[in-house]
C-alpha positions in Angstrom: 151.1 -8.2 29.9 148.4 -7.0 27.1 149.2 -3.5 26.5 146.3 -1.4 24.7 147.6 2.0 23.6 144.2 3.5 22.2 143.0 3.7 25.8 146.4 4.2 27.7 149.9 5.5 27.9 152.6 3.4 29.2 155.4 4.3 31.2 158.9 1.9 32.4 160.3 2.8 35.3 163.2 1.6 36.4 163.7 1.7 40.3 167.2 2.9 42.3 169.2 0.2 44.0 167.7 1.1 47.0 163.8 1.4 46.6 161.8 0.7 48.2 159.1 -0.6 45.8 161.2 -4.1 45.2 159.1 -5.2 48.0 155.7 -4.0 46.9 155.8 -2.7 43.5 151.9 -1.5 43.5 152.8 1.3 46.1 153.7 3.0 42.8 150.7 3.8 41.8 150.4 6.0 45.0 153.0 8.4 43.7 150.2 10.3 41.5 146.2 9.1 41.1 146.6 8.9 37.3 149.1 6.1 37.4 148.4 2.4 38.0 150.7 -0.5 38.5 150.4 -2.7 35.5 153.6 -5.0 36.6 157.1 -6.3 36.4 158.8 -5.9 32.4 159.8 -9.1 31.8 162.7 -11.1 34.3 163.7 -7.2 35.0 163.2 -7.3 38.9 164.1 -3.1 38.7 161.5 -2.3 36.0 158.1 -2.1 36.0 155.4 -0.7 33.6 152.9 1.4 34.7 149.6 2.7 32.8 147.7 6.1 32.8 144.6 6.7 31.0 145.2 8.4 27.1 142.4 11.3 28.6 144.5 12.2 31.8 148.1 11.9 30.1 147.2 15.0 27.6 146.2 17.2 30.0 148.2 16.2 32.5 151.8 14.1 31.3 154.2 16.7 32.5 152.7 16.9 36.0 152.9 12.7 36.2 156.4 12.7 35.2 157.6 15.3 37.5 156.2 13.2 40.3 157.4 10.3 39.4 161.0 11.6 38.6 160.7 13.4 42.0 159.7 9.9 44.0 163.9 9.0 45.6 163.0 4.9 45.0 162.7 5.9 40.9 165.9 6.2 39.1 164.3 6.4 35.7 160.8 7.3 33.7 160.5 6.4 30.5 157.8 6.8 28.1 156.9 3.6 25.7 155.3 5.2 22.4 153.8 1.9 20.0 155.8 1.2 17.4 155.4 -1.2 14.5 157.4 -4.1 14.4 159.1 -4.0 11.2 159.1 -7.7 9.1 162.0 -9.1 8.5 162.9 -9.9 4.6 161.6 -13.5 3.8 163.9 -15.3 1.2 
């Protein structure tokens, strides 16, 4: 999943036992018109990443988090900020 944080924001969100979006993750880009679906983190079936563009998210982030920590099938939003990997010492 290529990941390009000069155009986007990303967002994990990690889904209650009982949502309904285990069966058809996309529908979670419904929740608010700035988000899309980008897909499933990893072998994590109850996390999935989903985008919104860089112009959107600063005038509107607080409004798309409320939403999607309103929505009952999300347990948890959290925002993924780049960071640089840091090099290990080589001996």
């Amino acid at each position: 999943m290529e990941q390009n944080y000069d155009l986007n924001m990303y967002l994990a969100v990690t889904l209650a036992p009982d949502s309904p979006y285990y069966k058809s993750p996309e529908a979670l880009s419904t929740i608010h018109p700035l988000v899309t679906h980008v897909g499933q983190v990893g072998a994590l079936d109850d996390v999935q990443m989903l985008s919104v563009l860089k112009a959107g998210w600063e005038q509107r982030s607080e409004e798309v988090l409320a939403s999607l920590k309103a929505d009952r099938g999300i347990q948890r939003v959290d925002v993924q900020w780049p960071r640089q990997r840091s090099k290990r010492d080589e001996l």
